[in-house]
N, C-alpha and C positions, 0 to 999 in steps of 0.2 A: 543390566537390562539385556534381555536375549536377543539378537540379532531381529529377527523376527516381527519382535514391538519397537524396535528401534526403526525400519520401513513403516509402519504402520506411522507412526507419529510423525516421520520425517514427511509420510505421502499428507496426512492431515496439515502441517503447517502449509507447506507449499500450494495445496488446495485453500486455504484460508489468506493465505500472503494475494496469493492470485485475484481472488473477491475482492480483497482489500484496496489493490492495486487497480485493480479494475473501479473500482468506486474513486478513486480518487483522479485518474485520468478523466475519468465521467465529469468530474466537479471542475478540474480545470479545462477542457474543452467548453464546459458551457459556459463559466464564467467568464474566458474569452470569447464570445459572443455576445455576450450582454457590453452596452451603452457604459462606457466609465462614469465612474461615482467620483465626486471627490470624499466624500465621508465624512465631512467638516460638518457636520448637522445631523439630527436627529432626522430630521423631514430627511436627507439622502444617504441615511442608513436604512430606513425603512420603506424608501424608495429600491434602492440596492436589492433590500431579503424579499422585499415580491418580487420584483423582475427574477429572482435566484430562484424562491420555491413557485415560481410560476411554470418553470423548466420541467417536464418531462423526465427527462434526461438527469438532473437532479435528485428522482426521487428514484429513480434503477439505481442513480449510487448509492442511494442510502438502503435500497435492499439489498445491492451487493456486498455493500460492507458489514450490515447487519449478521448475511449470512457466512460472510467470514470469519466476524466475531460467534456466533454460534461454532463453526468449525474451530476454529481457536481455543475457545472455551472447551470444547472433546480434548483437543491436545496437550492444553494444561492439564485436564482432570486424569493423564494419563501418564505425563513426563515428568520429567526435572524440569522447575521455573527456569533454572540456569541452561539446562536445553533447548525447551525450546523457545524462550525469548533470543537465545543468538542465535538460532537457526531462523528465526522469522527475521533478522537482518538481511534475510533473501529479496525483504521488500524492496530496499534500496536497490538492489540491483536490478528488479522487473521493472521499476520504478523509469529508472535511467533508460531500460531499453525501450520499456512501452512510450517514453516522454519524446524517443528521440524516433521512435517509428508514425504514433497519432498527433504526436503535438508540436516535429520539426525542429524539436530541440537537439543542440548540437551536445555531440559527446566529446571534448577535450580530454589532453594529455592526462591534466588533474584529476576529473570526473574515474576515466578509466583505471586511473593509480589506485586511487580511492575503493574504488570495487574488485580491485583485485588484493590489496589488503581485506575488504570486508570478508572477501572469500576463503583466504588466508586464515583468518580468525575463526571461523566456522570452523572449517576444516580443521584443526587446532582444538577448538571446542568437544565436536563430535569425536575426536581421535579420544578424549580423556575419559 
């Protein structure tokens, strides 16, 4: 693959990693503000998914992530699977930083080892 198209599809995953991420930070902030369930029932299961699809803010993640998966779906139809499903392991690490910027979650020793391994293997991946 020509250097060239190899930008091309690494800028499409990272654009689509990003939707994704963002859709999902979307789902846990709101779902932190919803009233806890216990979920031991049907009646507050279905109490649970309307308070959930009643959220705004739930339904930006599902266009965010839809239009990631659209983006995604460009960078399959263009790469190696084995490309770029390891390079979209970038999720993990936007994941970590956007959790620990919107949502107050802490980044431990572990977390950070872990991500710098994932980085590790990317880079490894894309060198071959």
């Amino acid at each position: 693959m020509n250097p060239e198209a190899m930008v091309k599809i690494v800028f499409l995953i990272l654009l689509a990693e990003i939707f994704t991420a963002i859709g999902q930070i979307l789902f846990k902030k709101t779902t932190n503000m919803l009233k806890r369930h216990s979920l031991r029932s049907v009646d507050t299961h279905i109490s649970f998914l309307r308070d959930v699809f009643g959220k705004p803010s739930i339904w930006i993640g599902f266009f965010s992530m839809a239009v990631g998966l659209v983006i995604w779906l460009i960078a399959l139809a263009n790469g190696e699977l084995s490309l770029v499903f390891s390079i979209g392991s970038l999720q993990y690490i936007l994941i970590l930083f956007l959790a620990h910027i919107f949502l107050d979650e802490k980044i431990d020793s572990m977390k950070l080892l872990g991500t710098l391994l994932v980085i590790f293997g990317i880079i490894l991946i894309t060198m071959s």
